[in-house]
N, C-alpha and C positions, 0 to 999 in steps of 0.2 A: 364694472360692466354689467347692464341686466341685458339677458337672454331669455328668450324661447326658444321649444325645442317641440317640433310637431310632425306626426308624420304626414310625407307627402301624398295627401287626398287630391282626389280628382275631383274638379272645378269646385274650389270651397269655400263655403261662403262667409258674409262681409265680416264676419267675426275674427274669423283669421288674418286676414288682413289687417282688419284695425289690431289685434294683437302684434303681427309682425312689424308696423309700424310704428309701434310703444318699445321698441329696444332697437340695443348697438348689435343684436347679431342673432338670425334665426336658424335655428340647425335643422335641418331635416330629418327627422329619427327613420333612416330607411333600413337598418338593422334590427330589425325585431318580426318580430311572423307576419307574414299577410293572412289578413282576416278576411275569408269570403263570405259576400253577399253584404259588405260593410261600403265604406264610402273612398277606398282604396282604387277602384277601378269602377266607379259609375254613380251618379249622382242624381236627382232627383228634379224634374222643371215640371212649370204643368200642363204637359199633355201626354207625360211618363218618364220613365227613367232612360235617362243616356250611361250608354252603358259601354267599355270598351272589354272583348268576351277577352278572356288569358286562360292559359294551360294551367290546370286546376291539380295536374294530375301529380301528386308528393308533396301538394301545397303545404300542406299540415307541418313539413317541416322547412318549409323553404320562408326566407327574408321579402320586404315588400321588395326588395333593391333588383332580387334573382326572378321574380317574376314574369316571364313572354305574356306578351300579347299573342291568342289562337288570329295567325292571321290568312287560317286555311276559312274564315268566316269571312263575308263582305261585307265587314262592321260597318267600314267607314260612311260607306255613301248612305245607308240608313238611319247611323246618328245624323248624319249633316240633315238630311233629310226632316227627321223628326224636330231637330233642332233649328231651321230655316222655316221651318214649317210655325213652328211655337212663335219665332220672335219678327216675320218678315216685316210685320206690322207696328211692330214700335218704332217710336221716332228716332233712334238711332243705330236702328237695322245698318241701314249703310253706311254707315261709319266706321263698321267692327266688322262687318261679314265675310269682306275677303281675307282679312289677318285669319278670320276664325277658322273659317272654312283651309287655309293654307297648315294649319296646325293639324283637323282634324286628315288631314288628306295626304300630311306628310309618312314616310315609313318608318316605320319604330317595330324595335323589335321588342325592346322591354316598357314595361307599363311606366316606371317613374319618369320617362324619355318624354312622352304624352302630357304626365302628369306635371313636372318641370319647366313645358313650353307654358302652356295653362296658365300655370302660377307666373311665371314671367312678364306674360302678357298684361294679367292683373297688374301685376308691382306696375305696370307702363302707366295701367289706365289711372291707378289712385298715385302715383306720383310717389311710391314707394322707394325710397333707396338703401333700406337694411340690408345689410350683405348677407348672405348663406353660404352656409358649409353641409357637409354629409357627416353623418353621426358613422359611416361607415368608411370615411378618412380617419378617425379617431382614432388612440387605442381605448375602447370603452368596452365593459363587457356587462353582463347583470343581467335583471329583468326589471321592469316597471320602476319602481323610486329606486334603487339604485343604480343603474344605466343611467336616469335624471343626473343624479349627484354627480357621478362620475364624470358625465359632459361636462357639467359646470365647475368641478375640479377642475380637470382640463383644458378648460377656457378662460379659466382663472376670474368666473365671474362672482360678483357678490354676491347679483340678485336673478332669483330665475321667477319668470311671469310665468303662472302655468293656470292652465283654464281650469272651471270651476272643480271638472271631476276628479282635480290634482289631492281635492278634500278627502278622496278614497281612498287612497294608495299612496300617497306621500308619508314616506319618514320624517317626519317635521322634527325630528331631536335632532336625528343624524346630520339634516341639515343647517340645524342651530349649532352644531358640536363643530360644523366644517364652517361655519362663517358665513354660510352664504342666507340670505334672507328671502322671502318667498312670498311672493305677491299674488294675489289671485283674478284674472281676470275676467270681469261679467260685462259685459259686449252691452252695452243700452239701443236696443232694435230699434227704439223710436217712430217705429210705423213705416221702418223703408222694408222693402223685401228684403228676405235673409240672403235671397240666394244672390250672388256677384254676376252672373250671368243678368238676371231680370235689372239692377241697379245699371249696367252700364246701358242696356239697351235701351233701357225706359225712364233713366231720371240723369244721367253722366252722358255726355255727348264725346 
């Protein structure tokens, strides 16, 4: 079985995807810290950052999983807003706006709730059918390359895809000593836009 294992980012792009769709099974690492002002809770298109605001307040030790959305803010109607605003004009604005728009306008109280529709939506639009699991149903425990291993212990896979920056922090013995082998994956942009938002609107109907 080869596996990815990424955490769940808000609206991410086509890279991830194309990685999710190169394996039998994509975990979502939602056990590990949430990183503020990172790609966790807001994402980047061009006319600014869409941004969904969350209660910062203990963050430093809190999980991406435990994280609220602050929804004493009236995020929603001003992402939708910026974001209608950015794509009303591509040719397949209407194809996608009311799903979008129903996602962005639903009520969530935690950020990967948000972040999970997103990703969903995508798997529909590129014809995705990898299943996923939570790295926080597992028993796994660690940091960085060993939480890695650990999943793919536990999932009993041979091979784990991991993106380029796996070159920094992967125990490559440890996981030669366990069996499992370890692929690297560099995403070929080819000139489409990076971001999944701009592809469906502007080139995927």
């Amino acid at each position: 079985m080869k596996i990815a294992i990424h955490q769940p980012e808000h609206l991410p792009w086509l890279g991830y995807f194309d990685k999710m769709a190169k394996v039998d099974l994509h975990v979502f690492l939602d056990n590990v810290q949430y990183r503020k002002n990172y790609f966790q809770n807001r994402n980047r298109i061009e006319t600014g950052w869409l941004t969904v605001p969350v209660i910062t307040r203990g963050h430093i030790s809190s999980q991406i999983k435990d994280m609220r959305i602050d929804n004493t803010q009236p995020w929603q109607r001003k992402y939708w807003g910026k974001l209608s605003q950015c794509y009303s004009k591509c040719p397949h604005y209407k194809n996608h706006s009311d799903t979008i728009k129903s996602i962005v306008m639903s009520d969530y109280e935690f950020l990967v709730d948000i972040n999970y529709a997103f990703i969903d939506f995508f798997k529909r639009c590129f014809a995705i059918n990898t299943p996923t699991i939570l790295a926080s149903d597992l028993t796994v425990n660690g940091n960085k390359s060993d939480i890695i291993l650990d999943i793919c212990r536990e999932m009993k896979a041979n091979t784990y895809l991991s993106g380029l920056s796996g070159r920094k922090y992967l125990d490559l013995k440890k996981f030669q000593e366990a069996g499992i082998g370890i692929e690297f994956h560099d995403y070929p942009n080819g000139g489409e836009p990076l971001s999944s938002l701009d592809y469906i609107m502007m080139m995927k109907g």
